[in-house]
C-alpha positions as a printed Julia matrix, in Angstrom:
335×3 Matrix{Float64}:
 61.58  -116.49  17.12
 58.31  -116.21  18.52
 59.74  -113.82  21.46
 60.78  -111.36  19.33
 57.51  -111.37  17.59
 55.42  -108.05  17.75
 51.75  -107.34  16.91
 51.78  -104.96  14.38
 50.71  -101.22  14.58
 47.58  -101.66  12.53
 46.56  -104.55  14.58
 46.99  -102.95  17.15
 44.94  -100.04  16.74
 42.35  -102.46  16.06
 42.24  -104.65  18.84
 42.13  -101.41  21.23
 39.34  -100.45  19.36
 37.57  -103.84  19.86
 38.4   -103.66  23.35
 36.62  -100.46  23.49
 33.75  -101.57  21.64
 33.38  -104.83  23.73
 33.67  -102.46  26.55
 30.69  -100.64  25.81
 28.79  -103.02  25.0
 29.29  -104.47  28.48
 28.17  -101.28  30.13
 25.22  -101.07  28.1
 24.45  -104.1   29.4
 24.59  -103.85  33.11
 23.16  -100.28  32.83
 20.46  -100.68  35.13
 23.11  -101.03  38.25
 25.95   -99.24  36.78
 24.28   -95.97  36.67
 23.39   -95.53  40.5
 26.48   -97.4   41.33
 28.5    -94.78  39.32
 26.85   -92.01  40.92
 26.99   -92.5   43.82
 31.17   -92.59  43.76
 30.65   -89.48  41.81
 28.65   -87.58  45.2
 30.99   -89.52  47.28
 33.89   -87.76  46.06
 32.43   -84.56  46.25
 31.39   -85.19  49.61
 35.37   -86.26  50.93
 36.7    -82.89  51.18
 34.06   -81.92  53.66
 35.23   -84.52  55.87
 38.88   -83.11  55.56
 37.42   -79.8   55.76
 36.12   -81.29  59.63
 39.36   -82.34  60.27
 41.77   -79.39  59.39
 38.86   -77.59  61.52
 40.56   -79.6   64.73
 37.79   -82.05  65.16
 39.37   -85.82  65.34
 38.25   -88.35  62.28
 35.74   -89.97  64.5
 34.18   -86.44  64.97
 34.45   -85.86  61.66
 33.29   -88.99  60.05
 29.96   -88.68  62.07
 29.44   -85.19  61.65
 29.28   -86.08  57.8
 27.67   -88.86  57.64
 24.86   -87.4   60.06
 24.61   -84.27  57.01
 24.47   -86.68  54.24
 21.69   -88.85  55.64
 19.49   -85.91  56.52
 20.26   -84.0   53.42
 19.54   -86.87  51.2
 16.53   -87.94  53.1
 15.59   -84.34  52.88
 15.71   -83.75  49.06
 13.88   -87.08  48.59
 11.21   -85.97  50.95
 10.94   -82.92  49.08
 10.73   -84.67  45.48
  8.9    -87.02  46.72
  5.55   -85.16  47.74
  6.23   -82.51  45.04
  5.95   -85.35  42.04
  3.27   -86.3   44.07
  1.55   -82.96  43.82
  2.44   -82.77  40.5
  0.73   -86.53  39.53
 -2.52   -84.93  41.12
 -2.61   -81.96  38.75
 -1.22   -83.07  36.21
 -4.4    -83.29  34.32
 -5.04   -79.64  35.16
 -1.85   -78.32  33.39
 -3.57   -77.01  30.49
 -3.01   -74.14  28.09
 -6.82   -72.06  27.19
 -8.15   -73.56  23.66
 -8.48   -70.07  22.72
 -4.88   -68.81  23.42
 -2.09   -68.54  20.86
 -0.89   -71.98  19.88
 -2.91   -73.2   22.47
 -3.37   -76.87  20.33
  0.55   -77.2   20.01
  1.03   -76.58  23.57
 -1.51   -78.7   25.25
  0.4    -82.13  22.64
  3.65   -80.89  23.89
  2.36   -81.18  27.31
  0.59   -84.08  27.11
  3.48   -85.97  25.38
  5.88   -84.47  28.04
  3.7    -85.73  31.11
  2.73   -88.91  29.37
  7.05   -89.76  28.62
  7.94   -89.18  32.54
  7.1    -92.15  34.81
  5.91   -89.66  37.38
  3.82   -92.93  39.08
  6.76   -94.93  39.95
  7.26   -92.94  43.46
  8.18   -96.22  45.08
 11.15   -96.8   42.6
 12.11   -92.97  43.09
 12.37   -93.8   46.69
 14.0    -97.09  46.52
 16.81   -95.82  44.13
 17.04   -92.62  46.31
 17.52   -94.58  49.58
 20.27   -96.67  47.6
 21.67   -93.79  46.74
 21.88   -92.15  50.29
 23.18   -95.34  52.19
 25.71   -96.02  49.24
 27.47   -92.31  49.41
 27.69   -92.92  53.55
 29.14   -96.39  52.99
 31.54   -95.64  50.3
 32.41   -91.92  52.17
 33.32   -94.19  55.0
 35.43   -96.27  53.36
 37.32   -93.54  50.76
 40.21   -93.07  53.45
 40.79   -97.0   53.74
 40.36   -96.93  49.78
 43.49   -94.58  49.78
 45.55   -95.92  52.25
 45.18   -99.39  50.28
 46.31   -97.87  47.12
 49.01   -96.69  48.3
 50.08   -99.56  50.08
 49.61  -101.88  47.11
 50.73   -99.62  44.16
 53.55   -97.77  46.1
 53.52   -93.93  47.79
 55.75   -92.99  44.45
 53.64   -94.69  41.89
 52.88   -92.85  38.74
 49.66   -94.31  38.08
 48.7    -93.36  41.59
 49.76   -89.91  41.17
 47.73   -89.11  38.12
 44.72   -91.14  39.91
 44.96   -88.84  42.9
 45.43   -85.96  40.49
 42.4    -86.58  38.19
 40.4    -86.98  41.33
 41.5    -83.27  42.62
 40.61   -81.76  39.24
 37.35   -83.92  39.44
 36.63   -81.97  42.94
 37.91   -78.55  42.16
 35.8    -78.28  39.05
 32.87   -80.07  40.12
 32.64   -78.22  43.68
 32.49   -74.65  41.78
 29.65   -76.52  39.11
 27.78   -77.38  42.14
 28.51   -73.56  43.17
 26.96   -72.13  40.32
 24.36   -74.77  39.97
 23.25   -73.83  43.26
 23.38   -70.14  42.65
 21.15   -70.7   39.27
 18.31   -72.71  41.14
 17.89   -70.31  44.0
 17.58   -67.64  40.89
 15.08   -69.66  39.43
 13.1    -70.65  42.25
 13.04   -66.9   43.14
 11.37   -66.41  39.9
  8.88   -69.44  39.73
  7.58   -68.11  43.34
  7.43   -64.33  42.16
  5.09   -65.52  39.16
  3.73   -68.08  41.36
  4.81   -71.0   39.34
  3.22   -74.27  40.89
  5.56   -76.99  42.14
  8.7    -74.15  42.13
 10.73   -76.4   44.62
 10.97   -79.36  42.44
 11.95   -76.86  39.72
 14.48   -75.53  41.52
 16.01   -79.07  42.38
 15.46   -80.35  38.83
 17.45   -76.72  37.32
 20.59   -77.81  39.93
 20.8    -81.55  38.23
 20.14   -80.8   35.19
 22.71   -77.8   35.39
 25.39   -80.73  35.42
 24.62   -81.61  31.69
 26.46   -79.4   29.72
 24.43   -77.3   26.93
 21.4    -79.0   26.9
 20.73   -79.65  30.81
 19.47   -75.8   31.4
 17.29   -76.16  28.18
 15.38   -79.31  29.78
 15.62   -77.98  32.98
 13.24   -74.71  31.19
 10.86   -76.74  29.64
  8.68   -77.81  32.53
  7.97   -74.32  34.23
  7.62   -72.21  30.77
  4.27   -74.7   30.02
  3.47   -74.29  33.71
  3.87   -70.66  33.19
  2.08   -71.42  29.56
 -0.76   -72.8   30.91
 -1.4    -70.27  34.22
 -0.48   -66.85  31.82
 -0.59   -67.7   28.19
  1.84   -67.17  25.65
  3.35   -63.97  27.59
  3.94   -65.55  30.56
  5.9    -68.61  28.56
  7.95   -66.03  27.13
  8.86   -64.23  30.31
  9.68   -67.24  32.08
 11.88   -68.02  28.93
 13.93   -64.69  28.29
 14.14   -65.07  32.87
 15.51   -68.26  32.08
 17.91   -66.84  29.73
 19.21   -63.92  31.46
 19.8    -66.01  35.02
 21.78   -68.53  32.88
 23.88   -66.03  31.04
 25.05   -64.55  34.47
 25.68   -67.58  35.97
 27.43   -69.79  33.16
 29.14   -66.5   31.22
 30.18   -64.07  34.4
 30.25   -66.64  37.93
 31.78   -69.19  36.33
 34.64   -67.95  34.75
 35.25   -66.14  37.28
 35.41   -68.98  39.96
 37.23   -71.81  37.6
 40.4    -70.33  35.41
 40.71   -73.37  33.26
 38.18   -75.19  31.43
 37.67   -78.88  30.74
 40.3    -78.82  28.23
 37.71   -81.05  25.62
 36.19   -79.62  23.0
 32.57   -78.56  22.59
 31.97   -81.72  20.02
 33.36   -83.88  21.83
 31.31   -82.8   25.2
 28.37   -82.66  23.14
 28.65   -85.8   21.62
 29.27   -87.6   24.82
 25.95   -86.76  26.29
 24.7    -88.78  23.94
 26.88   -91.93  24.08
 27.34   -91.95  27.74
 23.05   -91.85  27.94
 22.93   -94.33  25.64
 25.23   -96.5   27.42
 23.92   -95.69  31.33
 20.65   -94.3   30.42
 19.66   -90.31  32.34
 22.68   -90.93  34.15
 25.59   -91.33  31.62
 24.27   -87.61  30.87
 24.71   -87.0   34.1
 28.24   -87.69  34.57
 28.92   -87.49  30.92
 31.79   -85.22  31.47
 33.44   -86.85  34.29
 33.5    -90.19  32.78
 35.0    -88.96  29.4
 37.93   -87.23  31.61
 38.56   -90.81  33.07
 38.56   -91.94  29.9
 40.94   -89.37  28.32
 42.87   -90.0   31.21
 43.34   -93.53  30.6
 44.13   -93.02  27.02
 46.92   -90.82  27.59
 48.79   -93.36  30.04
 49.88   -95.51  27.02
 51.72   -94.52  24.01
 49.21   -96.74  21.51
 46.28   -94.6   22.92
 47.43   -91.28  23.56
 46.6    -90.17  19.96
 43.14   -90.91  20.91
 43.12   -88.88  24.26
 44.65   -86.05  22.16
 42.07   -86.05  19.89
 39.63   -85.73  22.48
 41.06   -82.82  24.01
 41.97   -79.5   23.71
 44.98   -77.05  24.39
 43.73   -73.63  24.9
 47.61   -72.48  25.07
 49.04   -73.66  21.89
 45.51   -72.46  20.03
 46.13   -69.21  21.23
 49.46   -69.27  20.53
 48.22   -70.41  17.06
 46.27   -67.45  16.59
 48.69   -64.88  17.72
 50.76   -65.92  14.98
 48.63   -65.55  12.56
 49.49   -62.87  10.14
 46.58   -59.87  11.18
C-alpha cells in the first residue's frame, strides 16, 4: 500500500517551490564567498576555448596550458594595477569633483555627487586587491583543472549521458554568447574611452574598464556605467558638457547593442525582457554586485535545470521565450 503511494500534484508543486525558496535563502546566506567563487567559473569558462584555440594551433597541452595561464596572470594583474592606482587617483580628487554654484542645477548635481562618492567604498583598496588576487589565482587554478573536470564527468556519468550532453551544451551556448558580449563590450569601452580622452575626461581608463563590466548587466549596466563620467564631464564643462557626454553615450551604445550585436549573435537569450529584468534584481539581492553580474547566466542554468524534469518544466517555460512560434503567431494574425 504504501509503495504505490504518490505525492500529489499540488504537493508537489509546493515542495519544489520550498526547495527553491530554501535554496535562496541559502545563497543569500553564504553571499560573501559565493559571489567571487561564482565568478570566477564564469571567466574560467570563457577563458577554456583559448586554451583549445592553443592547441588546434599545433602547440601540445603543456604549451598550451602555460601559454594561458602566463596571459591570465599578467592580464589580471594588469587590470588590477590599472584600477588600482586609478581609484586611487580618483580618492585624491574626489573632493575636487564639483559642479560651479552658479551653473544650471549646479545644487542638484553637487548632492548627486556627493551621495554617489559617499555610497562607493572607494577606500577599501586593500579589499579590491585581495578579492582581485583571489580572483586571478582562482581562474588559473580552476582553468587548469576544467579538462580533468571533463574527463571526470564523463567517466562517472557516462560518454552517452543525457544530462551530460545538455551540461556540455549549455556550457557552449554560455561561451558562444558570452565571447561575442565580451566582443561588443570591448568595442563599446574603447568608444568610450576615445571620447572621455577627446573631452579630456579625468580618470578615462577606469571608465573605460567600468563601461566593459557593467556592459554585462543587461539594460541598466550602460546607464550606471554613464553616470560617473557625465558628472565628471558636469563638473569640468557644465551642463553642456553633461549633455554631450550623454547623447555620446547614447549614440556609441545604439551602434554597438542595435547594429554589432545582432549582427555577430543570430539568436537571442530566448528569456524575456521581464524576466531578464527582474533577475538583476533577485540575483543582486541574493549575491550582492555580482548576482547582477552574472544575472543572465545563472537564470539560463536555472531554466536549464527546470526543463530536465517534467514537474518543473512549466516553470522553465514560463521563463522563456520562443521567438519562432511568436512569429509564427503573428503571421497568422488576420492583417
Amino acid at each position: 500500500m504504501v509503495d504505490n503511494y504518490k505525492i500529489p500534484p499540488f504537493l508537489n508543486q509546493i515542495l519544489i517551490i520550498s526547495v527553491i525558496i530554501l535554496a535562496t535563502i541559502g545563497m543569500k546566506y553564504i553571499s560573501p564567498i559565493l559571489g567571487p567563487v561564482l565568478i570566477s567559473i564564469f571567466i574560467s569558462i570563457l577563458i577554456y576555448p583559448f586554451l583549445m584555440w592553443l592547441k588546434k594551433k599545433g602547440f601540445s597541452y603543456n604549451v598550451s596550458i602555460l601559454i594561458t595561464l602566463a596571459l591570465t596572470f599578467v592580464l589580471g594583474l594588469g587590470l588590477l594595477a590599472i584600477m588600482v592606482m586609478s581609484i586611487s587617483q580618483l580618492v585624491a580628487a574626489v573632493s575636487t569633483i564639483t559642479v560651479d554654484p552658479n551653473s544650471f542645477l549646479a545644487t542638484y548635481a553637487n548632492q548627486i555627487i556627493k551621495f554617489i562618492f559617499s555610497n562607493i567604498p572607494l577606500e577599501n583598496i586593500a579589499g579590491i586587491i585581495e578579492m582581485g588576487f583571489f580572483l586571478i589565482f582562482a581562474v588559473m587554478f580552476l582553468i587548469y583543472e576544467l579538462p580533468y573536470v571533463k574527463s571526470r564527468l564523463i567517466k562517472g556519468l557516462g560518454e552517452n549521458s543525457l544530462t551530460l550532453k545538455h551540461t556540455f551544451d549549455l556550457v557552449a551556448d554560455f561561451i558562444e554568447y558570452f565571447v561575442i558580449r565580451i566582443k561588443v563590450n570591448l568595442l563599446a569601452a574603447v568608444g568610450f574611452v576615445g571620447i572621455f580622452w577627446l573631452f579630456d575626461i579625468n580618470f578615462a581608463i577606469l571608465w573605460g574598464i567600468l563601461t566593459f563590466v557593467l556592459g554585462f548587466i543587461p539594460y541598466i549596466g550602460i546607464i550606471i556605467a554613464a553616470i560617473p563620467p557625465i558628472l565628471v564631464a558636469w563638473a569640468k564643462y557644465g551642463i553642456g558638457g553633461a549633455i554631450a557626454i550623454a547623447i555620446l553615450f547614447v549614440i556609441v551604445n545604439t551602434i554597438a547593442e542595435s547594429y554589432v550585436f545582432p549582427k555577430l549573435t543570430g539568436k537571442g537569450l530566448q528569456m524575456s525582457v521581464y524576466v531578464v529584468f527582474v533577475s538583476l534584481f533577485i540575483w543582486g539581492w541574493i549575491l550582492g554586485f555580482a548576482g547582477m553580474f552574472l544575472a543572465v547566466p545563472l537564470t539560463l542554468v536555472v531554466i536549464k535545470y527546470l526543463e530536465n524534469f517534467h514537474e518543473t518544466r512549466w516553470l522553465a517555460l514560463l521563463l522563456t521565450t520562443d521567438d519562432e512560434a511568436e512569429k509564427e503567431e503573428e503571421d497568422e494574425k488576420p492583417s
